[in-house]
C-alpha positions as CSV (number, residue, x, y, z in Angstrom):
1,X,-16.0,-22.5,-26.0
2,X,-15.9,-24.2,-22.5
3,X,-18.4,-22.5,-20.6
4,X,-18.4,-22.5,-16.5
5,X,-22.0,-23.2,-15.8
6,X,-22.8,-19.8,-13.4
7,X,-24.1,-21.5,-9.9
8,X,-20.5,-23.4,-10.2
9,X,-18.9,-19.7,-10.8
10,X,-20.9,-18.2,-8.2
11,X,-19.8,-20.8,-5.6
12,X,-16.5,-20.7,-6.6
13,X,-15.9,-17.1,-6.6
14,X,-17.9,-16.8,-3.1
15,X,-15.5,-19.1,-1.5
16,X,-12.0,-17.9,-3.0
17,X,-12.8,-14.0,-2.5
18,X,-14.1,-15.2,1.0
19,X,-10.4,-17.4,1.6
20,X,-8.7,-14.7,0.2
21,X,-10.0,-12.2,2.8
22,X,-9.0,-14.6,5.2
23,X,-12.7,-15.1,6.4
24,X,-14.5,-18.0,7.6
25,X,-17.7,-18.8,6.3
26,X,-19.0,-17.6,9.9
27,X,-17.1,-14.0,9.4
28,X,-18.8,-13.8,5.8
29,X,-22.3,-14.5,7.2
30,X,-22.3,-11.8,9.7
31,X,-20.9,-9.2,7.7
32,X,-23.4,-10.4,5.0
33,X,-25.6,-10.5,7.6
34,X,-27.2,-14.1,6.9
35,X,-26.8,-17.0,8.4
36,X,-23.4,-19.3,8.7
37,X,-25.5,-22.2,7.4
38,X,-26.5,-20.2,4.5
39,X,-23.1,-19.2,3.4
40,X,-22.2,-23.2,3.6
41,X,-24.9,-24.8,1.8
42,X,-24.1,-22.1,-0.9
43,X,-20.7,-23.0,-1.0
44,X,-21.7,-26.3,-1.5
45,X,-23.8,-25.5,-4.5
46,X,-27.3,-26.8,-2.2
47,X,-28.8,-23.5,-2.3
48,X,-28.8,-21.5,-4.7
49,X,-28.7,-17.5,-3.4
50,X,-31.6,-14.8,-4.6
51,X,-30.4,-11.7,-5.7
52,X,-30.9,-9.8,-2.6
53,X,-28.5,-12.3,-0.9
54,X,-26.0,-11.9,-3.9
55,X,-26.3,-8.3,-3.2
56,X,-25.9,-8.7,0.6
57,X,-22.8,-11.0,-0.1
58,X,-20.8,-9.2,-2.3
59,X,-21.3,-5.6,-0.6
60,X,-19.6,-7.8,2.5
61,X,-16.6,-9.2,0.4
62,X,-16.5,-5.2,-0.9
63,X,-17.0,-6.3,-4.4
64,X,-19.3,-5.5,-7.3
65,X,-22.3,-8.6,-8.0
66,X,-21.0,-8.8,-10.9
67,X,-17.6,-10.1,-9.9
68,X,-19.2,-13.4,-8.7
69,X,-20.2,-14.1,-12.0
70,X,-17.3,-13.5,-13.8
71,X,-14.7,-16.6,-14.5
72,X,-11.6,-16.6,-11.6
73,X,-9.0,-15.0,-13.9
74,X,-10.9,-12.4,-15.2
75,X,-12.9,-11.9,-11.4
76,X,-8.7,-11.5,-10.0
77,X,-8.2,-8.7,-12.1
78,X,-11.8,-7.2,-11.5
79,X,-10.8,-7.5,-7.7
80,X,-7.7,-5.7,-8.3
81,X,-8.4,-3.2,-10.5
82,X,-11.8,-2.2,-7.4
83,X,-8.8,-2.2,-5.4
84,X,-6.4,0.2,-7.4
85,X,-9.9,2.4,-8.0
86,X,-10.4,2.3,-4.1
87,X,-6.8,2.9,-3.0
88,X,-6.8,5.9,-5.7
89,X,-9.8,6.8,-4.2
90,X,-8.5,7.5,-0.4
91,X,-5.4,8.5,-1.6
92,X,-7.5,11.4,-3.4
93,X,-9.7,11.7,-0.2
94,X,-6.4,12.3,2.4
95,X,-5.1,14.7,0.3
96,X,-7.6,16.5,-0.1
97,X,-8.0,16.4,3.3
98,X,-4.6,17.6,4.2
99,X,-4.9,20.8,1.7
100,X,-7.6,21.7,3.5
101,X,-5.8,21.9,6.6
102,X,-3.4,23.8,5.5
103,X,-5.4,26.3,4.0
104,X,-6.9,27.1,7.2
């Protein structure tokens, strides 16, 4: 089995998610709330984020941790199936919302 070793998934999956979003590393820093140099030398694979900064960086990106760890094909569908659970989610929450209304 050809394993990805995990600071090269973690890297990886920090910067695509981040792209994806159409973020700069600047944008993920301050939601993250760390600093732009800290993002980059991640992204480079010269630092190597604690857990509290994992934490800090994937609550930004409005993931799960546990996405960052996961391979890119698998961490795609992850991604989409937080973002079916989330649109479900308001969906649910808007109606519910709108019954109430009405029941007034």
């Amino acid at each position: 089995m050809n394993e990805i070793p995990i600071e090269i998934m973690l890297k990886t999956n920090i910067r695509r998610l981040r792209t994806e979003l159409g973020w700069s590393q600047e944008k993920l820093a301050e939601k993250a709330e760390i600093s732009p140099s800290y993002v980059t030398q991640i992204e480079l694979g010269n630092r190597s984020p604690s857990i509290d900064i994992i934490e800090k960086i994937a609550i930004a990106l409005g993931i799960e941790y546990r996405i960052l760890f996961t391979p890119e094909d698998l961490a795609k569908k992850e991604y989409c199936k937080s973002l079916r659970l989330l649109e479900k989610n308001v969906m649910q929450a808007v109606n519910e919302a709108i019954q109430k209304e009405f029941q007034k």
